[in-house]
C-alpha positions, 0 to 999 in steps of 0.5 A: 500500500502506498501510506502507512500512517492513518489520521482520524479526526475526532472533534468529540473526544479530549484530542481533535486526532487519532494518528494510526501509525504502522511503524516505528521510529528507530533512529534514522530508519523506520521500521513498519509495522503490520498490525495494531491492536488497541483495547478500548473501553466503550466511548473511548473512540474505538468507533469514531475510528471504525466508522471514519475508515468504513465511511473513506471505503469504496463501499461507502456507508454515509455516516451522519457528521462523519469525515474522511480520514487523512492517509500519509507516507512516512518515510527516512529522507536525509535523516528525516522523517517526511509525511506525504499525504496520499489519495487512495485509488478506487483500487485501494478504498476497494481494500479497505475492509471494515467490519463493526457496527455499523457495517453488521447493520447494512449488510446483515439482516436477521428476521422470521419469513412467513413461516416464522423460521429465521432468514438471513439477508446477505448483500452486496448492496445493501441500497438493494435491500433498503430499497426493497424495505422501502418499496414493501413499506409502501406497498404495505401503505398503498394496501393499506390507502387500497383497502381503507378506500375500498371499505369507505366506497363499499360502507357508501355504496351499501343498501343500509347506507341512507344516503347513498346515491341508489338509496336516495333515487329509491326514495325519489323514485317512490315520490314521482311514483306516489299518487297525485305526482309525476308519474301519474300525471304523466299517466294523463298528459299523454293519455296512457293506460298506465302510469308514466314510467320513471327511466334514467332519462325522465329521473335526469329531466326532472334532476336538471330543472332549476327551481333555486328561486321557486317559492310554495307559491309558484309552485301552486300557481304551477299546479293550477295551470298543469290542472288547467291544460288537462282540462282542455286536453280531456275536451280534446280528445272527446273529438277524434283528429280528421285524416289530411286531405290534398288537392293534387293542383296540376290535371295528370290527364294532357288532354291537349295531346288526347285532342290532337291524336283525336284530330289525326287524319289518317288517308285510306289505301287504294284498293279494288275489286274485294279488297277494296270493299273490305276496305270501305267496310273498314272504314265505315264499320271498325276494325271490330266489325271486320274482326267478326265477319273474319271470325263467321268465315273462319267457323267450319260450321259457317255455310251461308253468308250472314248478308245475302243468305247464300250457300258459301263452299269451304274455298270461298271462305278460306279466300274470303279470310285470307283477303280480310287479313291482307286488307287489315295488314295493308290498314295496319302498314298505312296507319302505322302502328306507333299512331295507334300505340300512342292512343294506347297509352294515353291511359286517361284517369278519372278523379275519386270523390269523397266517400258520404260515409268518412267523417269529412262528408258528414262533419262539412256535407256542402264542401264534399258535396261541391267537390263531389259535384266537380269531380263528377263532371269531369269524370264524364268528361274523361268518359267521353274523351275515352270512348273517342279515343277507343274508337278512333282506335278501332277506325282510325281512318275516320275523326271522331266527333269533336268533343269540345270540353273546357278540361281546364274549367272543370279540373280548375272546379276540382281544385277550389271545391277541394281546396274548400274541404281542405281548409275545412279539415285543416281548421277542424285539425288546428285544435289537436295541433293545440294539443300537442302544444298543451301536452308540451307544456304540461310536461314542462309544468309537471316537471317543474312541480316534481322538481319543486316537490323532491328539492331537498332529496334532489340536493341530497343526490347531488351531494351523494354524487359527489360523494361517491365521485370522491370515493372512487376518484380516491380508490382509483388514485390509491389504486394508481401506484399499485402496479408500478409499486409491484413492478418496482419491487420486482425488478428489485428482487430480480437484481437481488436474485442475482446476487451471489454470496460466497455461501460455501465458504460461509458454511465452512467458517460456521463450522470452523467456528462452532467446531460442528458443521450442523451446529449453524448453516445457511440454505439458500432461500427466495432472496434470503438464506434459511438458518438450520440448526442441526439439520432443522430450520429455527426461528429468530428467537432461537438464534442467540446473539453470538451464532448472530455475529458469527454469521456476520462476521464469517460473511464479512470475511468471504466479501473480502474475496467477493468475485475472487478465485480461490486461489488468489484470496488476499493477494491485493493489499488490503487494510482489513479493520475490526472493531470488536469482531467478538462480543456474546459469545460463551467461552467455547465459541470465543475459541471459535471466532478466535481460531476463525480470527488466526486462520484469515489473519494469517491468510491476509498478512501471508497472501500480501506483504503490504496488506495491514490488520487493525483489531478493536476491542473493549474485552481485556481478555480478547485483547490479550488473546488476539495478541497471542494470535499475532505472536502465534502467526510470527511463530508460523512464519518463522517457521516457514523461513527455516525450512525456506518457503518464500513468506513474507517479512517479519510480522511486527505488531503494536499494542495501544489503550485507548483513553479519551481518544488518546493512544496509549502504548501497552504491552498485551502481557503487561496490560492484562497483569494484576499490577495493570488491573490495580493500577485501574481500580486506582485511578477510577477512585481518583477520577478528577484528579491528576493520574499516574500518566500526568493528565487530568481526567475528566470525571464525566468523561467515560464514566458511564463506560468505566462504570460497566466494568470496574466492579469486575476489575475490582473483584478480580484485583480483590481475588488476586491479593488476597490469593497471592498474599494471603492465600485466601477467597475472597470471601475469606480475607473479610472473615479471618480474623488474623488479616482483620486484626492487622485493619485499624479498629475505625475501619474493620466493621465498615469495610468488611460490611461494605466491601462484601458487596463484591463478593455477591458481585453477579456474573455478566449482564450481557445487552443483546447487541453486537457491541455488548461488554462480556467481561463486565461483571458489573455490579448493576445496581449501584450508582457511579458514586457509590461505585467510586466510594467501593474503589476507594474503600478497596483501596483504603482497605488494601492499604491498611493491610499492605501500604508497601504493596500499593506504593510499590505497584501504583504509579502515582500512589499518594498516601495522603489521598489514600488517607483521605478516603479512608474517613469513608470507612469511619 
């Protein structure tokens, strides 16, 4: 790595840095350093440090008022140590690998499934999850608005809601329906057998009437004039409307043209002999006649002759015949048969009167009989003119006598008599026109009146419109983000399911850890890994807090190597940070974690000659052992250089107290003695004034902290005197006479009554937290002052029985504040 010096700013402790240095000053060289461990008791800035380099990582979790801290390189130029700072790369925030609190909370995630069994949630990003959580949060939201907007919709539209829309129809239904009102009187307007019917188009007439100014008095006013134009619609219809009659204005008859056809000479062929008789017979008689004496001839039964009464042969009539039709097809070719068509065609009309028996004849008899009269002389007229016209068909060679008829006049005659009936039924008629105009307006009074009437539960139906517009429109907008919600949440779960954790290796460090490899195991899930234990799936409430963290942390150490061959496993130079990585755990399990602890750290320092561990904890014990730890992984090393194996350099390391924030140098051996221990007890009584190390400490500083732990210090500082001096328990050093009697009269029965409370002192309360304090041993119920008073009482009493003992042990022992405290025993 390219920096070997971390400083941290820390604005909340008595010093404004903590400066992390990863080697060591020896004359005019520099020697590096691999591994610091620092023991800290809780508040003395352990995770001011953790949480400055989890936030500076290329994984970073945003910590409220946290900074970046500051990376340098130190380094010998000319006898002088020079500080350079360095940015890391992407490359290097990526190797920064912090395991502490706040890393467990993002990563890490143990709750109960459906199926109230345990499940992990593991992920390489965990904005995923919270994105997830967020997503579910608002669907449980969303069904929430859903199913409070369906309900509130469903409670109105129900038939016990009064006022809802259908229910307030009913009930105006019912009036417009209720004798006397809308319906019925529609029943009269139109003259129906049965009441008017009250449809969806009548209910919205009546509801789209305006009646804001209406006053009772209007409305009575109304009722009078609906009364009023029933009246004349009864008188009415006791008549019965007269059917339309028209007069035709132009004659369909030309008889203009039927003149001229009459008129039409046609000139007689020239014929002799037979022939030209048949012709003159022709001409005088018709076709008609000449058509029966063809027919007599042609009878086989025909012998005479119907004129002169002759015997006639079978030839002569054969003869006779065959010139008969040869002068009517010489007639026919002369005449030319598109004359005789058009006579044909021209089809003459008569015109048709009116029946004596139809309601007009008898209601205006002068007027029908008039036109009648007219349409009887010209229906003679046509007579005539039709007979003309038939028979200058049948003899076209002769002029008919001329008919002279005014055609004009008398169709003229046709036309006014008709026009007088016409204008006698149109104004018979104008009354029932009127009663279209009454209907018209009953009904527009009816409606006015029904309105009036059912005013208020009108406006009641309005209101409920509105009311349940307003539901659905609220069910339809909470019911909008439903499926975008959805499809959100499922896009999630799809980046989640590509997600991968290492979960063998996982597996393998439980078992490492627990030294059983069905003691804890995770199975892959939907997005999750189910928790087994011994081959049975548990709940959350039985997975204690230490199988808890061990998962954590054994997740943690296969995200170092997260898209990584096996083979290459930490060979980047990594910064690998753990802030109190044992906490809750019984003894066995802490030999676990801690044979977990030896065989990554030992892979890490290994793997990279520039990779560099930094070890937290506030356990005395644990710091004593991690130590061992790093001296076991020397020997290891040291052992592979005799026998040749390429290794890496010598494995230093550096062990600190911190205290207020400040780095205090202490060998592991040294800081876990008695004389370390006492020392302690020794300067938690003088707390607030000067201590051993030349500072003055801040009574409240981490007092609260301290409190947790000094009753057992105290305890074990108690158990160590009085075994190694007097080779005794500690209950027995306050019974025994013969150690009593060396106590001042003064102080005997208060210091053997008051200092036999830490004999009772109770075993650890561990909190369920990752962070909790498992060398505790506090005495829980007595208050900080009362457990300063014990320290000083412990120390008043160890000084009566060996004052040497004391001076020689503690740093800055004064005797004269000994003395002091020992008016408390009095």
């Amino acid at each position: 790595m390219s920096w070997n010096e971390v400083k941290i700013f820390t604005p909340h402790l008595q010093v404004s840095n903590i400066d992390l240095k990863f080697f060591r000053e020896k004359g005019n060289s520099i020697s590096n350093q691999r591994i610091i461990s620092i023991f800290g008791r809780n508040g003395s800035g352990k995770t001011t440090i953790s949480n400055a380099l989890l936030h500076a990582s290329l994984n970073n979790i945003v910590i409220d008022e946290e900074t970046d801290p500051s990376f340098c390189d130190t380094h010998m130029e000319q006898e002088k140590a020079i500080t350079i700072p360095v940015e890391l790369n992407d490359s290097e925030k990526l190797g920064l690998c912090v395991y502490n609190e706040k890393f467990v909370d993002k990563y890490i995630r143990v709750e109960d499934n459906e199926n109230l069994e345990a499940i992990v949630m593991l992920s390489d990003d965990p904005d995923l999850r919270d994105t997830l959580e967020g997503l579910e949060k608002e669907k449980n939201a969303n069904v929430r608005d859903i199913k409070t907007a369906e309900l509130n919709l469903n409670n109105f539209e129900s038939s016990k809601n009064n006022q809802n829309v259908t229910n307030i129809r009913n009930k105006i239904e019912e009036q417009l329906k209720s004798d006397g009102a809308w319906a019925s009187m529609g029943k009269r307007i139109h003259n129906t057998k049965v009441n008017q019917k009250v449809d969806g188009k009548a209910f919205m007439a009546i509801h789209d009437i305006n009646v804001a100014g209406g006053t009772p008095a209007i409305a009575q006013q109304l009722k009078e004039l609906l009364e009023s134009d029933l009246k004349h619609l009864e008188q009415i219809r006791q008549k019965k409307e007269l059917s339309k009659f028209k007069v035709l204005l132009t004659d369909k008859n030309n008889f203009s043209n039927v003149k001229k056809l009459l008129s039409t000479i046609i000139s007689m062929p020239n014929l002799r002999g037979i022939q030209g008789q048949i012709m003159n017979s022709l001409s005088e008689s018709g076709q008609n006649q000449i058509d029966i004496t063809k027919d007599i001839f042609s009878r086989s039964s025909t012998e005479y002759c119907p004129t002169c009464f002759r015997k006639i042969t079978s030839v002569e009539k054969e003869e006779l015949v065959q010139v008969i039709n040869q002068v009517l097809d010489i007639s026919k070719q002369n005449t030319e048969e598109d004359f005789t068509n058009q006579l044909k065609l021209l089809n003459l009309e008569t015109k048709v009167g009116i029946d004596k028996k139809t309601d007009i004849a008898m209601l205006f008899p002068q007027e029908v009989s008039a036109y009648n009269d007219a349409v009887n002389e010209y229906n003679k007229m046509v007579v005539e003119y039709s007979q003309a016209v038939n028979d200058k068909i049948n003899n076209p060679y002769t002029v008919p006598d001329i008919i002279d008829r005014d055609s004009g006049k008398l169709y003229s005659s046709i036309i006014s008599t008709g026009k007088e009936v016409q204008k006698a039924v149109e104004d018979y008629n104008v009354v029932f026109q009127n009663e279209n105009l009454l209907k018209t307006e009953a009904e527009f009074l009816n409606l006015n009146i029904a309105k009036f009437n059912n005013r208020n539960l009108f406006e009641q139906f309005d209101t409920a419109v509105l009311k349940h517009k307003n539901l659905e429109e609220i069910l339809s907008a909470a019911q909008g983000p439903r499926e975008g919600i959805e499809r959100s949440i499922n896009e999630v779960k799809a980046q989640l399911a590509e997600q991968k954790v290492a979960l063998d290796q996982i597996n393998n460090s439980l078992a490492h850890v627990f030294m059983d490899r069905n003691r804890i195991k995770l199975i892959e899930g939907d997005n999750c890994y189910r928790v087994q234990s011994h081959g049975e799936f548990i709940a959350t409430s039985q997975l204690s807090v230490g199988e808890r963290n061990a998962i954590s942390l054994c997740y943690f150490f296969s995200r170092i190597n997260s898209n990584v061959r096996a083979d290459q496993s930490y060979q980047r130079p990594i910064f690998v940070v753990l802030d109190d990585p044992i906490s809750s755990f019984d003894f066995e399990n802490k030999i676990g974690i801690l044979s977990l602890l030896r065989e990554e750290l030992e892979k890490v320092l290994f793997s990279n000659p520039e990779s560099k561990v930094l070890v937290m904890t506030h356990d005395a014990e644990m710091f004593y052992h991690v130590a061992k730890i790093y001296n076991d992984i020397e020997e290891r090393r040291r052992s592979l250089a005799k026998l040749d194996n390429s290794v890496v350099p010598k494995i230093v390391s550096q062990c600190y107290q911190l205290r207020f924030g400040k780095l205090i140098e202490a060998g592991a051996k040294s800081f876990n003695d008695y004389a370390q221990q006492l020392q302690t007890v020794y300067d938690y009584a003088a707390s607030g004034v000067q201590s051993s190390n030349g500072n003055v400490q801040n009574a409240d500083g981490d007092s609260e902290q301290e409190d947790l732990f000094i009753g057992n210090i105290m305890r074990r500082v108690l158990e160590a005197f009085s075994t190694f001096c007097y080779k005794c328990s500690v209950s027995a050093v306050f019974n025994d006479q013969d150690i009593l009697k060396n106590i001042p009269d003064i102080h005997q029965n208060f210091i053997r009554t008051f200092m036999y409370r830490l004999v009772f002192n109770s075993e650890s309360h561990n909190e369920e937290n990752i962070k909790s304090l498992t060398d505790s041993n506090s005495i829980d119920f007595i208050s900080h002052s009362e457990l300063v008073k014990t320290a000083k009482l412990l120390v008043v009493f160890m000084n009566d029985l060996n004052s040497l003992h004391l001076q020689k042990l503690i740093n800055g022992f004064d005797e004269r504040l000994v003395n002091t405290w020992g008016q408390l025993a009095v």
